[in-house]
N, C-alpha and C positions, 0 to 999 in steps of 0.2 A: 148822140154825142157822148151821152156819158157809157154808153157800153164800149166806143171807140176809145172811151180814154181807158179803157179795164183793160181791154187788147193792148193797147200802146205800154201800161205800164208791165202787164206781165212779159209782153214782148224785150223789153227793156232788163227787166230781172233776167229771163233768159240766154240773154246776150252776155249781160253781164259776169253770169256763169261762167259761159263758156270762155269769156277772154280770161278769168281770172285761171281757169283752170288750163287754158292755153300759155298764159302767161307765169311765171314762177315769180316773176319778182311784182304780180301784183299779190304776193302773198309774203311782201315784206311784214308786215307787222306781225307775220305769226316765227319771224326768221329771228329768233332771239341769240341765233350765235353772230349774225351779223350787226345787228342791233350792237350786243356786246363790244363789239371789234369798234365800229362805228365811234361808243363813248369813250375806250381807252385809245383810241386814235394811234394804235399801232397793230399790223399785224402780226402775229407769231410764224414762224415757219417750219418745220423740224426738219430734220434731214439726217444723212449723216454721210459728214466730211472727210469720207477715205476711198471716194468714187468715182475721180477724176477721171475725162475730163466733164462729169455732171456736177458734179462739187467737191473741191477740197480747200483746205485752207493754205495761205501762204506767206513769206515774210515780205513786207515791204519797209523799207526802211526802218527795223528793228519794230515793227508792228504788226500783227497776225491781221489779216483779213479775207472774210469770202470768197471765191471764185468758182468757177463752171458755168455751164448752159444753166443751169436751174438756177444759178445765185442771181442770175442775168433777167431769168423768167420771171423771179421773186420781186425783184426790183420791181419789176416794168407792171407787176400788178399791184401791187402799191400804190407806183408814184399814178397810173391809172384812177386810182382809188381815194388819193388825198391822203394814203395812212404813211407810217412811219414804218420801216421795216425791222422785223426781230428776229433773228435764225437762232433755231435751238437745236446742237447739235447735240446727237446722243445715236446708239447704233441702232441698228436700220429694227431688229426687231422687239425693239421696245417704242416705234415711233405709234402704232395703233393704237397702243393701249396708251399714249398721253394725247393723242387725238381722242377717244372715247372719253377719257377722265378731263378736258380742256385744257390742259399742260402747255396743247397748240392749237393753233387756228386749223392749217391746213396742213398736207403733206407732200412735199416737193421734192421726189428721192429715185429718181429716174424707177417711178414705181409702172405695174402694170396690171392688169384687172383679172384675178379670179373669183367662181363662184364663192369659197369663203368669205372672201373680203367683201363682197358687193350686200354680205347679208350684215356685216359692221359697221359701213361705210357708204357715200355716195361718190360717185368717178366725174371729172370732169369730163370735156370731151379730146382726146387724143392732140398733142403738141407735136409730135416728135413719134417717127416708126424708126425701129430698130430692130436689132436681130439675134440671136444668139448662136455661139460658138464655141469648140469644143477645140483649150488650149490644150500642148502636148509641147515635150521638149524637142527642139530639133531632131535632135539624133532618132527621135522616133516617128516624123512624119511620113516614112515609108510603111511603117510597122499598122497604122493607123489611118485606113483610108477612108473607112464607112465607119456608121454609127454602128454596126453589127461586131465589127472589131473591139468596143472596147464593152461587147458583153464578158459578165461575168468579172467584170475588171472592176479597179478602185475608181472614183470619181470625187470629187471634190463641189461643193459649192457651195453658197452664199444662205443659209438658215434662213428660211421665209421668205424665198422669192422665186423668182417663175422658173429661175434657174435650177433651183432646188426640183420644180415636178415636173421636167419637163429629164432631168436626168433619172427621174424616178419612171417616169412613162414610158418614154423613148431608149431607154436601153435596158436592154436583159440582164435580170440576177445580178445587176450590179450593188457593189458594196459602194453606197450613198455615203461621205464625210461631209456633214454638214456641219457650218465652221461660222461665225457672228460673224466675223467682218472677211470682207474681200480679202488683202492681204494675206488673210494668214489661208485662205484657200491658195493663194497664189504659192505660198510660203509653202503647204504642202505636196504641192508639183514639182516644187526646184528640191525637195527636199527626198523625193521618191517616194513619198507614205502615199503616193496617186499617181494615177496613170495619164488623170484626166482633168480639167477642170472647166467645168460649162461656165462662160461669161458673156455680157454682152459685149458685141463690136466694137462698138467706139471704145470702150473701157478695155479691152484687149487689145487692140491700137497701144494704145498708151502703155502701159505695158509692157510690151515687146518692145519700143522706141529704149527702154532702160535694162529689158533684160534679153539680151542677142542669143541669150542659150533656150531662149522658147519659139515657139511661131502657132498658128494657127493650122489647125487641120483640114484637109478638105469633106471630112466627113459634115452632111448638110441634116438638121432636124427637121422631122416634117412638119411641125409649127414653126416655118423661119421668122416671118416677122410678127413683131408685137406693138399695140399701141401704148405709146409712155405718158402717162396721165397723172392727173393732181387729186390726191385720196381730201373730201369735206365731209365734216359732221354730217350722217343722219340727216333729214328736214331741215336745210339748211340752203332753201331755194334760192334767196337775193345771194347770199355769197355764192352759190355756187355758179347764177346768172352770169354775177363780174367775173367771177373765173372765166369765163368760158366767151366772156366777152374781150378779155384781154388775149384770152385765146387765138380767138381767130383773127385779133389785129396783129399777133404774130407772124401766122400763118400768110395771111392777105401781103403783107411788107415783105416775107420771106428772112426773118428775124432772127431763126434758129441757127442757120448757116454762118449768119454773125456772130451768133454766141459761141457756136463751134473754132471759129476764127480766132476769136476773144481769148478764150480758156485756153487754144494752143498757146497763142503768146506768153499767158499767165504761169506755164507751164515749164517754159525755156526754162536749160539750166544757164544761171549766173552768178555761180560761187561755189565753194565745198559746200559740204555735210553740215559742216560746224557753222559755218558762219551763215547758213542758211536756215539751217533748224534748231540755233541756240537759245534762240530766244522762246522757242517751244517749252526747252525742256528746264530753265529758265523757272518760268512760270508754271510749272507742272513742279516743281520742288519747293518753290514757295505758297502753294497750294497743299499739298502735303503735308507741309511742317502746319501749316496754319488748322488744319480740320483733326491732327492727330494732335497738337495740345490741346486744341477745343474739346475732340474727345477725352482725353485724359484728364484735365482739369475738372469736366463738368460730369465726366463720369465718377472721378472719386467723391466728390460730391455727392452723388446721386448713390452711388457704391456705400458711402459710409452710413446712409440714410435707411436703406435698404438690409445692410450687417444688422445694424442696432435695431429694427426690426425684426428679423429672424430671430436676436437673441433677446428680445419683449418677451416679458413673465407673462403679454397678454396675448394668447394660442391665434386669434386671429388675425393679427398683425403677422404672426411668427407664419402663419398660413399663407399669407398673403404675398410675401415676402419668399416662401419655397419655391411659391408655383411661380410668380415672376423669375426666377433664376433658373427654376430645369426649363421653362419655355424659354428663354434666351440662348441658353444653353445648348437646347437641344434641338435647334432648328438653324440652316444657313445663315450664315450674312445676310448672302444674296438677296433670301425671301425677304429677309428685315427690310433690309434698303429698299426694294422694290414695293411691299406695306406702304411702308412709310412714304414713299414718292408719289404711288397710286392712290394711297387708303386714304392720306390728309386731304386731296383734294376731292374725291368723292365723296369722305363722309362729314367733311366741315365745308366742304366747297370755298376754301384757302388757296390761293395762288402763290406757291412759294417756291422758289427758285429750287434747282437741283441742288446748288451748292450747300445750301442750309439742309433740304431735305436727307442729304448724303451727310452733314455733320451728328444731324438728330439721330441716323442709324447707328450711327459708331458711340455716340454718346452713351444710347442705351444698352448698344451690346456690350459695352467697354464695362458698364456699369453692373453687370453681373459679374460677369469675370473680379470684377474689383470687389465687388461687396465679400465674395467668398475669402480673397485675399486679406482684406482688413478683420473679418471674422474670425480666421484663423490668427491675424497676429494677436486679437484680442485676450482669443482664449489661449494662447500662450502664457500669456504675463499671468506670476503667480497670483491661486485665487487669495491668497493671506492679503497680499497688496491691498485688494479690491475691503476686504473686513476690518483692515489696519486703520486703513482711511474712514468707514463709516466708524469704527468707534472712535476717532478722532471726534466726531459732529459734520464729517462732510455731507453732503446728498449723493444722493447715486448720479446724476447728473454731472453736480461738483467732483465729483471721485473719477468718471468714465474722461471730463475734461481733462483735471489736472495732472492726474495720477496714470490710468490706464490708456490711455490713447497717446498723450506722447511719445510711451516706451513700443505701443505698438507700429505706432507710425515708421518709430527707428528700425523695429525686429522686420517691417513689410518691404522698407524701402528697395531692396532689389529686386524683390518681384513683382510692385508698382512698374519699375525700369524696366524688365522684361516685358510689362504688359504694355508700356510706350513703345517699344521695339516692334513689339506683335502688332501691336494697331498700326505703326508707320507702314507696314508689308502690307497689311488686312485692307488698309487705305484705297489699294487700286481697285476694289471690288465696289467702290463708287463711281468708276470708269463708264460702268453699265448705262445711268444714267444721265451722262452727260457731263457732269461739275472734271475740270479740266489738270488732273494732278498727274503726275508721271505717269502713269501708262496710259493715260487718255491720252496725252499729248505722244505718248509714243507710236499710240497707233492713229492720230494726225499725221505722223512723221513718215509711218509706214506706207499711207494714203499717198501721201504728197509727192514722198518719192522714190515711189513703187520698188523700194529695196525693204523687201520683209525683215530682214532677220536685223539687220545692223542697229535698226533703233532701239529692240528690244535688249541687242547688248549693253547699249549705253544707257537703259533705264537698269538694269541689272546695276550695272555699276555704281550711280546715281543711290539704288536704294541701301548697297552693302556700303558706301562711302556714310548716310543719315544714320544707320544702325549703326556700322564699328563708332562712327565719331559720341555718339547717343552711350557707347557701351562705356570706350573709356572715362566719359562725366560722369558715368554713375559709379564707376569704379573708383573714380578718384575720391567721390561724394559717401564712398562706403567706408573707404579708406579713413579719413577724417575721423565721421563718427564713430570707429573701431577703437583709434588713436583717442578718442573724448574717453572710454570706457576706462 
């Protein structure tokens, strides 16, 4: 008996094995991005909303919200799930790197699976087959019959996706434009800087329905179709279980064809330009205003802290204070914002919104730029000033308040104002990662309503209307304290 019961239980351990390692979600407790998700009881989603009809955004009674197949998918595994739903929109090739950093849960972005990505990421299982094609202006669908045709030729596509190597693979000695968002691939086809540009089906569908001077080609790739899948964290088996379980209740219902349904509807036009995407741009300039005081405010701040450092009789402060200003200086926005978006949350493991993350860049960057500025009006004011006042009994403290820093703040004042100006422009380079100010929301606009070029005029506009208005207040503001002199 008791050797029976040794069999019994090692038999038992063995089984066990095997279902757990047959099973993914009996390896929930080692699943700490689900866990996660579980105790904040919302999921995150990323995508990006210029994909129609997979996802874009739209006005419904002066209020922006969700749409497409995917916003549809997002939903239904949620409300699957108990959780809350959160779409984080940002462009399509910054969406890995805030799934690797947890910025998001999952990624829901009519994506599809290559060997790079399988080594960053795990895939769910296929929703949705689709296909790619190779758009061409009317007048040249006779010119352009095979893939062979547009060797040698320009091409255009979407920066990090299948469309990008599949026009890299499949056609000869072609000159590749790889371009962040759809649109403006589109933008370069009507625009003739291309000959060509690979997109997918449905998404070229749409498209065409808005621009009658394009069509699709009959040239066919020899990878036609592709499975469209949902990018999860790494070991990440119970959530990736419920994916795949909301999955195939899609598939079993035949669920996509609805959301296909759905998104056309959401799509119809029912107004102009203006009264349909005002409320975008709306909101994309009180956005703007709001993150370029914040930076100017808290970078002169930061700026004057930084001057007065550099001009410390004590050399390592004065050190300290160089190299923070040539490394600000001497390196992109871009990288900044992106540091700062990626770097807070990997290296403090912080959850903090784009909008804030995008302010923090400009604060800092703003903040060299200025500290030089107020430096120089320092050392303007004569040095007699600065010796008049300590043999007065002032402190050097007392003397840099009352005495030197008023008169500099007056001699900086317009080129503080130009540096407000500069940062309102600089502002859309937090576009990148999501936080929604004028050209984010332009290239919303450009999504929505597959007319490339017209939104970017009216942010154009939008941003010379902030600066001239910005220039005269300062002018008037200059004017004054000239008239005090």
């Amino acid at each position: 008996m008791k050797r029976l019961g040794k069999v019994l239980l090692i038999m038992s351990i063995l089984i066990s094995s095997i279902v757990i390692n047959l099973n993914p979600v009996a390896l929930a407790d080692q699943d700490k991005t689900w866990d996660k998700i579980k105790e904040r009881g919302e999921l995150r989603v990323g995508l990006s909303a210029d994909y129609a009809p997979m996802e874009f955004e739209r006005n419904v009674k002066g209020k922006t919200e969700y749409a497409g197949v995917d916003i549809d998918l997002a939903k239904k595994i949620a409300k699957d799930n108990h959780l809350k739903l959160k779409i984080v929109n940002m462009s399509f090739d910054s969406l890995l790197g805030a799934l690797k950093t947890g910025k998001i849960d999952i990624i829901i972005s009519g994506m599809t699976t290559t060997p790079e990505r399988k080594k960053e990421v795990d895939f769910s299982d296929s929703y949705m087959k689709t296909k790619n094609v190779m758009v061409v202006k009317k007048d040249d669908l006779n010119k352009y019959k095979e893939i062979k045709d547009f060797n040698n030729k320009k091409i255009s596509a979407q920066k990090g996706t299948d469309q990008e190597k599949i026009a890299q693979n499949e056609i000869e000695n072609a000159s590749i434009t790889s371009l962040s968002r759809l649109p403006d691939v589109i933008l370069a086809l009507k625009s003739g800087k291309v000959e060509g540009a690979v997109v997918e089906k449905p998404v070229a569908e749409a498209y065409l329905k808005q621009n009658p001077k394009l069509d699709i080609s009959k040239a066919k790739f020899n990878d036609e179709e592709k499975d469209t899948v949902i990018a999860v964290p790494k070991n990440s088996p119970e959530l990736l279980a419920n994916v795949n379980k909301s999955i195939k209740d899609v598939k079993d219902k035949g669920l996509i064809d609805k959301y296909l349904t759905h998104a056309a509807q959401d799509m119809e036009d029912n107004g102009n330009f203006f009264t349909k995407y005002g409320t975008f741009f709306l909101k994309g300039i009180k956005v703007t205003v709001l993150i370029s005081l914040i930076g100017v405010a808290l970078g002169s701040i930061l700026g004057a802290v930084v001057a007065l450092m550099k001009l410390s009789r004590f050399k390592i402060l004065s050190w300290i204070a160089t190299i923070y200003i040539e490394v600000l200086r001497g390196t992109p926005m871009l990288v900044q914002v992106f540091i700062v978006f990626f770097g807070i949350t990997a290296a403090l493991g912080l959850d903090i919104s784009a909008l804030i993350c995008g302010t923090i860049a400009l604060v800092i960057n703003s903040s060299a730029y200025i500290a030089e500025i107020i430096r120089a009006g320092i050392n303007a004011v004569d040095k007699g000033q600065m010796e008049a006042s300590r043999s007065l009994g002032l402190s050097y403290s007392q003397t840099m308040k009352t005495v030197i820093m008023p008169q500099a703040i007056k001699n900086i004042l317009p080129a503080l104002g130009n540096e407000f100006v500069t940062l309102i422009k600089e502002s859309s380079i937090v576009s990148t990662i999501g936080v929604s100010e004028i050209m984010f929301n332009a290239q919303v606009v450009q999504g929505n309503s597959f007319d490339p070029f017209t939104p970017l005029l009216v942010a154009a506009a939008l941003y010379f209307v902030l600066t001239f208005v910005l220039t005269r207040i300062m002018a008037v503001i200059e004017g004054r304290l000239s008239a005090s002199d």
